[in-house]
Structure formats: C-alpha cells, structure tokens
SEBA-441833 format. One line per field, with one value per atom (N, C-alpha, C): atom name; residue in three letters; x, y, z. Coordinates in steps of 0.05 Angstrom, whole numbers. Layout:
banu <- (CA ...) $
vexfi <- (ALA ...) $
px <- (X ...) $
py <- (Y ...) $
pz <- (Z ...) $
END
This chain:
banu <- (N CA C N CA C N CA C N CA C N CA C N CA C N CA C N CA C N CA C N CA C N CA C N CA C N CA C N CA C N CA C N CA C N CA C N CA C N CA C N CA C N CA C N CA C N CA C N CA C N CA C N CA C N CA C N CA C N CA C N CA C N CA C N CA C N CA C N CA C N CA C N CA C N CA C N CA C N CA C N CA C N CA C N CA C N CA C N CA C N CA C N CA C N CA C N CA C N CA C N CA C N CA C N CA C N CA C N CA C N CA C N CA C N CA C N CA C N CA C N CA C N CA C N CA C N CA C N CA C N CA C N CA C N CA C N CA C N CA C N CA C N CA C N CA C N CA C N CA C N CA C N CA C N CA C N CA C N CA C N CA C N CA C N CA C N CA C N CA C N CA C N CA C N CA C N CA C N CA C N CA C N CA C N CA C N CA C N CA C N CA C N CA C N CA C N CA C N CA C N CA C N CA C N CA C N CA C N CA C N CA C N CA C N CA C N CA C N CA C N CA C N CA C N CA C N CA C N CA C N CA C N CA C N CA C N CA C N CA C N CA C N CA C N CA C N CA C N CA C N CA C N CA C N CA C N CA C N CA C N CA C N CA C N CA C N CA C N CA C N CA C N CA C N CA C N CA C N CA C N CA C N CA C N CA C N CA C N CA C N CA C N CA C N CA C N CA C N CA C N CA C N CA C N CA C N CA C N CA C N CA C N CA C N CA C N CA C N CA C N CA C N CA C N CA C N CA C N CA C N CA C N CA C N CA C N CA C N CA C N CA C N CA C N CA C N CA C N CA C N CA C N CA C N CA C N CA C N CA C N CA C N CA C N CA C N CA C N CA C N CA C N CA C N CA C N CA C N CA C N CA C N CA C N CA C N CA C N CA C N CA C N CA C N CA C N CA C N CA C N CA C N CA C N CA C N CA C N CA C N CA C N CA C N CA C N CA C N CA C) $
vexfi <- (UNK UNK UNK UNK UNK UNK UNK UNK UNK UNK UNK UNK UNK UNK UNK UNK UNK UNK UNK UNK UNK UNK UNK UNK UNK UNK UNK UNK UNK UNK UNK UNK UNK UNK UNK UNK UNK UNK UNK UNK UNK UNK UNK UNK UNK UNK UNK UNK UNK UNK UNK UNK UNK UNK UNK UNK UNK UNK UNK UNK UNK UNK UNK UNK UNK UNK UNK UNK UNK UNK UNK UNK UNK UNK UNK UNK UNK UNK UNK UNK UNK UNK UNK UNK UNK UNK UNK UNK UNK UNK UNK UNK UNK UNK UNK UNK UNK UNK UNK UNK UNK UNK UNK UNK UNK UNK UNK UNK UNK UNK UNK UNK UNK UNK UNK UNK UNK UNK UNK UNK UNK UNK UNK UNK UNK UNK UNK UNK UNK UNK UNK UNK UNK UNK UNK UNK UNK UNK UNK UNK UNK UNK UNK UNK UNK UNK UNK UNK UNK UNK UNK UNK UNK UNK UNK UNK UNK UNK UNK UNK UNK UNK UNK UNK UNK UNK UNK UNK UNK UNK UNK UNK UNK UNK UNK UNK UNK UNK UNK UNK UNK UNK UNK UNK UNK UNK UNK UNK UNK UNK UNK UNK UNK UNK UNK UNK UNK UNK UNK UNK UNK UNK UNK UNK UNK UNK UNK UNK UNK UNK UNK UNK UNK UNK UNK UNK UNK UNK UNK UNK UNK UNK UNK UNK UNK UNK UNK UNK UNK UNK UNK UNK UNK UNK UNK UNK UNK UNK UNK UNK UNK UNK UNK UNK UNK UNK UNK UNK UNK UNK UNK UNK UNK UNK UNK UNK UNK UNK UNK UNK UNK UNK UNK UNK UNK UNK UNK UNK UNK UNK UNK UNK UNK UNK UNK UNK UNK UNK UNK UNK UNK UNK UNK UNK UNK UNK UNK UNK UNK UNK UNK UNK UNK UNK UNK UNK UNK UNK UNK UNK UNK UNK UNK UNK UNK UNK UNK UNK UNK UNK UNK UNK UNK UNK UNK UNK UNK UNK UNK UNK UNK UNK UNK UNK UNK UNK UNK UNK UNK UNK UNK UNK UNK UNK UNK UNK UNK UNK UNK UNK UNK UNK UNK UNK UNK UNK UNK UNK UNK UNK UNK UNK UNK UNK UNK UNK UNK UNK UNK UNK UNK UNK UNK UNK UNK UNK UNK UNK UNK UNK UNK UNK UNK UNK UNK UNK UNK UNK UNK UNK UNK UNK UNK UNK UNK UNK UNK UNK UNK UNK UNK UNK UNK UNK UNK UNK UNK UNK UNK UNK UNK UNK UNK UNK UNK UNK UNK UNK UNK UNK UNK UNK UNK UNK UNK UNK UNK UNK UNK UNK UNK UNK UNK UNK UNK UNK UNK UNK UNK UNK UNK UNK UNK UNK UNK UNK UNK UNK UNK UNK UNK UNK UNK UNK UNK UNK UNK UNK UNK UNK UNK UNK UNK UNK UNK UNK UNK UNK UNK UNK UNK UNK UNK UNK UNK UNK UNK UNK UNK UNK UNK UNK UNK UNK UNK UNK UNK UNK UNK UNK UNK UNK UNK UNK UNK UNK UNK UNK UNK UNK UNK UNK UNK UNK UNK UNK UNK UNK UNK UNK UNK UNK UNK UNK UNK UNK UNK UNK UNK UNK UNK UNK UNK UNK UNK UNK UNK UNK UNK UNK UNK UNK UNK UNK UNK UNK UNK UNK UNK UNK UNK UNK UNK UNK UNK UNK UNK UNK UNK UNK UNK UNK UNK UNK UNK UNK UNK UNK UNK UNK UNK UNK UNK UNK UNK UNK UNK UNK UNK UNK UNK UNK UNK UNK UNK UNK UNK UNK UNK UNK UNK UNK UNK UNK UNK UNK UNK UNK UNK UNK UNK UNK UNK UNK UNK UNK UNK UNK UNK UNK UNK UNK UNK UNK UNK UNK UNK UNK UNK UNK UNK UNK UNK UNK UNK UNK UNK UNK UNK UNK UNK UNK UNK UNK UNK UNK UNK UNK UNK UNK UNK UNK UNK UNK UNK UNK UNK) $
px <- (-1035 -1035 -1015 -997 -971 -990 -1023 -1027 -1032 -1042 -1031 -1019 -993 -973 -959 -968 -960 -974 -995 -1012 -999 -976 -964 -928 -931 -910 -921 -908 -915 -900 -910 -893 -893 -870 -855 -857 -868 -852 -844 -817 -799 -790 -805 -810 -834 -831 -853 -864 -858 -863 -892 -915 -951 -955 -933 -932 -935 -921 -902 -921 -938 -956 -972 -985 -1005 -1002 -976 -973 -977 -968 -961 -991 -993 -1028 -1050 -1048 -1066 -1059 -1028 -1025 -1032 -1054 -1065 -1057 -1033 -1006 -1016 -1023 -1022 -994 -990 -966 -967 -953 -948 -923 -921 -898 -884 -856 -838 -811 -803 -781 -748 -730 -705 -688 -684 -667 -632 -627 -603 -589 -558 -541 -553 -556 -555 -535 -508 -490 -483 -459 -456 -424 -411 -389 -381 -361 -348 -333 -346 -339 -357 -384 -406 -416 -419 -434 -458 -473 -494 -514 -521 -541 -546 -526 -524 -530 -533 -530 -558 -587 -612 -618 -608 -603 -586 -558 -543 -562 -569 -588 -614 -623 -643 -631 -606 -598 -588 -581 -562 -597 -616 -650 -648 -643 -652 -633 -619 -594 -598 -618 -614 -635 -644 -671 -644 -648 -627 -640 -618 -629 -654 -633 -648 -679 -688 -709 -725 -722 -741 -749 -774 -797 -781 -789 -786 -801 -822 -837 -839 -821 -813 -814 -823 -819 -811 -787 -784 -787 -796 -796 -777 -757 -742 -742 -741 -736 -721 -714 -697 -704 -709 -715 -695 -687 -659 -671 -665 -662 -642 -637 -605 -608 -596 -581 -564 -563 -527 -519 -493 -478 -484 -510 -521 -534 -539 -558 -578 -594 -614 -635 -625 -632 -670 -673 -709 -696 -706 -703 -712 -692 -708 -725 -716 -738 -743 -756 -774 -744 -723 -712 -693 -694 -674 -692 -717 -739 -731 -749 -741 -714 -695 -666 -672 -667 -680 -696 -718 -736 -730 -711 -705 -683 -666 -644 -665 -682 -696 -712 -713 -734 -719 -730 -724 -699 -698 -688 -695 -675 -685 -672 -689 -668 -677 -667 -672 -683 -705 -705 -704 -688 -682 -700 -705 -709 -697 -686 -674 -689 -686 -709 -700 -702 -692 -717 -709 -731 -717 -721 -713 -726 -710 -726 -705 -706 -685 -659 -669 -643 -647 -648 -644 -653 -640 -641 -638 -665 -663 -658 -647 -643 -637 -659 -660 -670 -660 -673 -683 -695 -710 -710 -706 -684 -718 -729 -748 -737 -734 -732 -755 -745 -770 -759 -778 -765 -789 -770 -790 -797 -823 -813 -802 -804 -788 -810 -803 -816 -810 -845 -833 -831 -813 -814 -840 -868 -892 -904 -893 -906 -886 -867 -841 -861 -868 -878 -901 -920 -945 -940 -932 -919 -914 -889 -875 -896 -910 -929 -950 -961 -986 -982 -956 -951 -933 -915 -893 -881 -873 -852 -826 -824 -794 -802 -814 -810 -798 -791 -799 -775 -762 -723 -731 -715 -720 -735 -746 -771 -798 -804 -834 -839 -871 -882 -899 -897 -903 -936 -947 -970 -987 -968 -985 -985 -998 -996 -980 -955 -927 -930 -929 -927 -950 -979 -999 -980 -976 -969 -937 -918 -890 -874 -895 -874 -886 -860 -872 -877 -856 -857 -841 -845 -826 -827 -794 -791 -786 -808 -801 -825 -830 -846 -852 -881 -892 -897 -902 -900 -875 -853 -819 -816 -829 -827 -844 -857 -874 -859 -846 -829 -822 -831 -840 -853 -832 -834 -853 -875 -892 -893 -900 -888 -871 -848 -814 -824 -834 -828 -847 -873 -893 -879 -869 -843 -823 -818 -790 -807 -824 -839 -845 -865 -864 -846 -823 -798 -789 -784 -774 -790 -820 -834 -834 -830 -825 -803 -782 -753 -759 -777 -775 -792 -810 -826 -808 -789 -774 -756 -751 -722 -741 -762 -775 -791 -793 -793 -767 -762 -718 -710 -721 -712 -729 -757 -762 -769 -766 -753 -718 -706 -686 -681 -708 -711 -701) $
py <- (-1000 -982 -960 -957 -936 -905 -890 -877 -873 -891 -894 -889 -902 -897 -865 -853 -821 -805 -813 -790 -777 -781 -763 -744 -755 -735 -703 -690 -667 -671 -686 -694 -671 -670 -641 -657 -648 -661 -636 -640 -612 -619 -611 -616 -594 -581 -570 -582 -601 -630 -635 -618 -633 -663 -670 -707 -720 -693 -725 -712 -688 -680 -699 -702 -720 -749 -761 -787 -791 -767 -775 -766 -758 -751 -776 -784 -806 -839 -836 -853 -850 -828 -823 -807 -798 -791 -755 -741 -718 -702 -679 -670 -643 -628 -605 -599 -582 -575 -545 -558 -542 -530 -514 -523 -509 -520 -503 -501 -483 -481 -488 -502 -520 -521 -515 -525 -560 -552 -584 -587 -589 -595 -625 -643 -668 -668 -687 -683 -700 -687 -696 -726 -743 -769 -781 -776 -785 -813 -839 -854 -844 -841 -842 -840 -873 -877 -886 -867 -852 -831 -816 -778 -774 -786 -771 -780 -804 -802 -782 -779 -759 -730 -729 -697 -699 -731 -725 -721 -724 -729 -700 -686 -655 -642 -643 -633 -638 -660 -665 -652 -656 -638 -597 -598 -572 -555 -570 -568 -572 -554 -549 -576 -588 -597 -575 -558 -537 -522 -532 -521 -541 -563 -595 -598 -610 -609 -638 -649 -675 -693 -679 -705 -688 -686 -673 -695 -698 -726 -711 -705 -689 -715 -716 -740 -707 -722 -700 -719 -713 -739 -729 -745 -722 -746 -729 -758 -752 -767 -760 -787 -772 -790 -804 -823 -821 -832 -834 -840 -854 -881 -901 -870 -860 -852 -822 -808 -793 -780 -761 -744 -733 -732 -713 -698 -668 -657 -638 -621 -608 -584 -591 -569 -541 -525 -502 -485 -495 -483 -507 -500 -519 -540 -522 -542 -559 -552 -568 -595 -583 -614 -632 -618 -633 -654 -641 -660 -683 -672 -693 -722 -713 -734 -749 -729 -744 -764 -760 -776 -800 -798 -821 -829 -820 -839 -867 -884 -921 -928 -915 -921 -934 -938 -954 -935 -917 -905 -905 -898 -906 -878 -879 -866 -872 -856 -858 -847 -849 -832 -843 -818 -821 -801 -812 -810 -813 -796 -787 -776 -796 -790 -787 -763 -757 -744 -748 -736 -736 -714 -699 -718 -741 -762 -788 -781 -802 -803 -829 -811 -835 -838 -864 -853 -867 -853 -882 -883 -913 -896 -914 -897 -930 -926 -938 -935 -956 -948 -967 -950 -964 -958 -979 -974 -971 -945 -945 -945 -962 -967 -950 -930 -913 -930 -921 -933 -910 -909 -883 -859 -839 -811 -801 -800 -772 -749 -724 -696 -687 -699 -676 -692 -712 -726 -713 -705 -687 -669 -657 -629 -612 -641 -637 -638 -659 -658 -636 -626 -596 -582 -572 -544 -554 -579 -572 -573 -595 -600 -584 -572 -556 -570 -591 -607 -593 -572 -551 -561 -567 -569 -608 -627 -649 -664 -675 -687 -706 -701 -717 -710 -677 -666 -677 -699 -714 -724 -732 -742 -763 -781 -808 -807 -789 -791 -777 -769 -749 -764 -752 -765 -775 -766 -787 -813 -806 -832 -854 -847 -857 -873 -859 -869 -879 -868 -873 -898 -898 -926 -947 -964 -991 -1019 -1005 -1017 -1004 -1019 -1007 -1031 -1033 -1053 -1044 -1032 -1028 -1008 -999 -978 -950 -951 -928 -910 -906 -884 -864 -892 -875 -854 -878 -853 -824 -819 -793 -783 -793 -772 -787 -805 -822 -854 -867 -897 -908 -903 -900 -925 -942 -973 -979 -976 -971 -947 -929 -912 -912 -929 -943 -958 -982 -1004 -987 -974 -957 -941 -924 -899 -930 -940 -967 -978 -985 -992 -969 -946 -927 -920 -916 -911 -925 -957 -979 -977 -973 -964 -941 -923 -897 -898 -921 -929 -955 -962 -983 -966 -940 -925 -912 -905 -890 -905 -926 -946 -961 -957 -961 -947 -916 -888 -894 -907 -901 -919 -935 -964 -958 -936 -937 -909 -896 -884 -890) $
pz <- (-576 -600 -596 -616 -621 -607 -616 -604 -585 -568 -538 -513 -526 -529 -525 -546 -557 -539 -525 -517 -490 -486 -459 -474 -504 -510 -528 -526 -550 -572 -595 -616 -637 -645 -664 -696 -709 -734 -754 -751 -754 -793 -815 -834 -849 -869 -879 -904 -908 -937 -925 -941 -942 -934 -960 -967 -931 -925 -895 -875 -872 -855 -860 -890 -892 -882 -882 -877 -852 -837 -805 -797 -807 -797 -797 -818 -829 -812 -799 -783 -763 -744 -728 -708 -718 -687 -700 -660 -671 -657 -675 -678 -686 -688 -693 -713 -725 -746 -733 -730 -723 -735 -752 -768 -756 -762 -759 -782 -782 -808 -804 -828 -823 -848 -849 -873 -881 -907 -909 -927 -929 -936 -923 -935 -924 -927 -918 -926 -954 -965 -994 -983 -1002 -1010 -990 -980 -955 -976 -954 -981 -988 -1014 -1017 -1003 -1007 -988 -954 -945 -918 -914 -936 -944 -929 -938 -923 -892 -887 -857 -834 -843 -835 -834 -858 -861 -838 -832 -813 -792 -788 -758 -745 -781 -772 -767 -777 -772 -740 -731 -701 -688 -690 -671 -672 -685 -694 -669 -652 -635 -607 -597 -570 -540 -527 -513 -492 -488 -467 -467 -501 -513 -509 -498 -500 -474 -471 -456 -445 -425 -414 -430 -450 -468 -482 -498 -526 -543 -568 -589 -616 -625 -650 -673 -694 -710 -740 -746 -775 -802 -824 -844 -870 -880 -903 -931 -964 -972 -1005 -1003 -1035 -1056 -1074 -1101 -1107 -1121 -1131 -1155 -1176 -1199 -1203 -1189 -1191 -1173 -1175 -1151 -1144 -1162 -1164 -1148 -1140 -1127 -1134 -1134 -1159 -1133 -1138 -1120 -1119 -1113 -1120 -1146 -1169 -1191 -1180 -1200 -1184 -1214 -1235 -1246 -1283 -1295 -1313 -1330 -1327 -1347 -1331 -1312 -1280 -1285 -1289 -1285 -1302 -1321 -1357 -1348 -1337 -1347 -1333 -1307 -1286 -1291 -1308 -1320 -1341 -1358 -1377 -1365 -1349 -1334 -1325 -1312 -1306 -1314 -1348 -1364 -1373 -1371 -1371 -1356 -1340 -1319 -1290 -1276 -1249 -1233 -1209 -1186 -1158 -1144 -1120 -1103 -1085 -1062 -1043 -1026 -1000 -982 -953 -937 -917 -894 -868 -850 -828 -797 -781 -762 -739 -714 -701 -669 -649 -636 -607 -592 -564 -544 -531 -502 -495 -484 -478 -471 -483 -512 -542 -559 -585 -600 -627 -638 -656 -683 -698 -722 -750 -772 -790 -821 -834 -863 -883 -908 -919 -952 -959 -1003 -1010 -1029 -1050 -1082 -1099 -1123 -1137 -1159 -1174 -1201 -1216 -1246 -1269 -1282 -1304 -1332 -1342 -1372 -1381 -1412 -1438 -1437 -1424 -1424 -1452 -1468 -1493 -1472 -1502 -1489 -1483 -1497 -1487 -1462 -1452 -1425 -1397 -1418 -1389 -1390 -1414 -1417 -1405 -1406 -1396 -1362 -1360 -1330 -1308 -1322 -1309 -1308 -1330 -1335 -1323 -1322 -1300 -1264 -1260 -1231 -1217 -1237 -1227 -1212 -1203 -1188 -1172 -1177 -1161 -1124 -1116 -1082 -1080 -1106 -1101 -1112 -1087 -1105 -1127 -1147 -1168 -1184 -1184 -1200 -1208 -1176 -1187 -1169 -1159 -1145 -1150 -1133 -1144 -1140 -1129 -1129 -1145 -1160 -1182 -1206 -1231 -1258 -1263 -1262 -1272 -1257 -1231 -1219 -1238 -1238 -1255 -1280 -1299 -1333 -1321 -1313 -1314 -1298 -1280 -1266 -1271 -1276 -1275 -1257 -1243 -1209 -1193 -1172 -1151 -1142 -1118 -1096 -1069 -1055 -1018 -1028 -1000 -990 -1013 -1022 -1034 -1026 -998 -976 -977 -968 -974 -997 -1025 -1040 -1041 -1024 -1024 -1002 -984 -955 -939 -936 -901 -903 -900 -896 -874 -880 -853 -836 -858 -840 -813 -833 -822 -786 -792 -780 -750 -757 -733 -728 -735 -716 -705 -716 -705 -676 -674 -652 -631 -642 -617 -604 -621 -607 -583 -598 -586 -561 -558 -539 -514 -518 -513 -493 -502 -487 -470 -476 -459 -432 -435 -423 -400 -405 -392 -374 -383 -377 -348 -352 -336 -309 -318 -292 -281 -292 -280 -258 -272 -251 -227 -235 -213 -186 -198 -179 -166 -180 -171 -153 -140 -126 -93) $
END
C-alpha cells in the first residue's frame, strides 16, 4: 500500500486549493500544507499544454535544497484551463466570470494539471489533459452561478463540483479529479513509482558501504 510506503517521509503539499487538500487527504496520505510564493509567469510562445506542468515545477524549485529534511516529500500542482490556444485564467471579479462562461458555453475545453514530486535528491514531474464538453448556458444560469458560488479562486471561473458542473457538462474524457486540481489516479501510480525508486536508491548506498 502507497501509505506504507509514505509513513517514513514528511510530505509537504505546497498548494492552498481545499479541492487538492481534499483529494490528497481522502487518498489517505497524511501531509501538511506549506506554501511559497512564486512568479507564475511562463515564457512567451511556451506550448500550452506544458504551461501547468512548468508552473508545478517553478512551485517545487521554490523550496531550497538546504531547507529539506532527508525525507522531505513536497507534492506542488498547478491546474489551467484552455480554450483551443487559450488560457483562461481565475476571474477576478463577476464579469471576468460571466465572459469566461460564456466562452465556454457549447463548447469543448480542456483541463490540464501538472505535478511535481520531490525530495532533496529528485525530482518527478507528469501532468494530465481531461476534456470537458459544455452544453448552451442562458445568461440567468451564468447568473445564478456567479452570485451564489462566486467562482474568483477557480481557472476557468467554475468548479466541476458544484452546480454547474451538475446542469452544464455533458461529458468529459480522462480524469474528473484532474478537473477539480489533482489527477489522483495519475498521481498514486506516479508516488508509488517514485517511492519505489527511493527505496532502490537507498539500498544501493547501502550495500555500497
């Protein structure tokens, strides 16, 4: 079992997103929330859908080697919308939303998320694209929306686990998790893997005593 496993690291999950506390919680792994504050800028002409991986990776790097425990486990994640070549970033106030929604009423768009695990000597890093396809939003279903959920902390001005998600989508293809923060799936194969290796490296050293 992946907790197992975990029970000799101090795992960080350097993120203040509820969504992705709740996820990583509910997968059993305990953890702590740690945050650093970070440009999230990317560079001009970055592909797309590379953009929230890179952002997890500039999150992990942002945690000093010199500050890490010998069983330090930082887990960082970053999660973008897109629009065809679009970005669609967290509105910051009621009519940032509105557009937002209206952009992705009967539409098909994609979320991303990118993830990043390290520990003081490595350093995994994989991301995860689910499409989600809207039907036709009237204005009073944006309307009712915004004014009861307030959506401003959430890229793409919505959460799939709230009402919209309920009436608005009509499917999706990959991970429903991803779309709330955290590909949780993805991200238990991935910590196993990784634990897996750290656990190989450390009987290496010491056979090669």
């Amino acid at each position: 079992m992946l907790q197992d496993k975990l029970e000799d690291f101090e795992i960080i999950l350097a993120s203040a997103s509820p969504r992705r506390k709740q996820l990583l919680d509910e997968l059993g792994i305990k953890f702590k929330v740690q945050i650093k504050s970070i440009d999230e800028n990317f560079p001009a002409g970055y592909p797309v859908e590379k953009v929230a991986q890179y952002l997890s990776e500039i999150k992990a790097a942002a945690f000093l080697t010199s500050e890490m425990k010998p069983n330090t486990l930082i887990i960082t994640a970053d999660t973008i919308v897109t629009l065809g070549k679009t970005i669609l970033g967290k509105p910051s106030n009621y009519q940032g939303a509105a557009n937002m929604l209206r952009n992705l009423s009967g539409k098909k768009h994609s979320v991303i998320t990118g993830v990043t695990i390290r520990t003081k000597n490595k350093r995994q890093s994989f991301s995860a694209s689910t499409d989600v396809y809207f039907k036709t939003l009237t204005n009073n279903e944006i309307d009712y929306y915004i004014t009861t959920h307030k959506p401003y902390d959430k890229a793409g001005g919505y959460g799939i686990q709230e009402w919209i998600g309920q009436i608005a989508i009509k499917k999706i293809e990959g991970s429903y998790f991803n779309v709330m923060g955290l590909p949780t799936h993805k991200l238990y194969e991935e910590l196993l893997k990784f634990v897996n290796d750290e656990d190989e490296n450390r009987s290496s050293m010491f056979f090669d005593l």
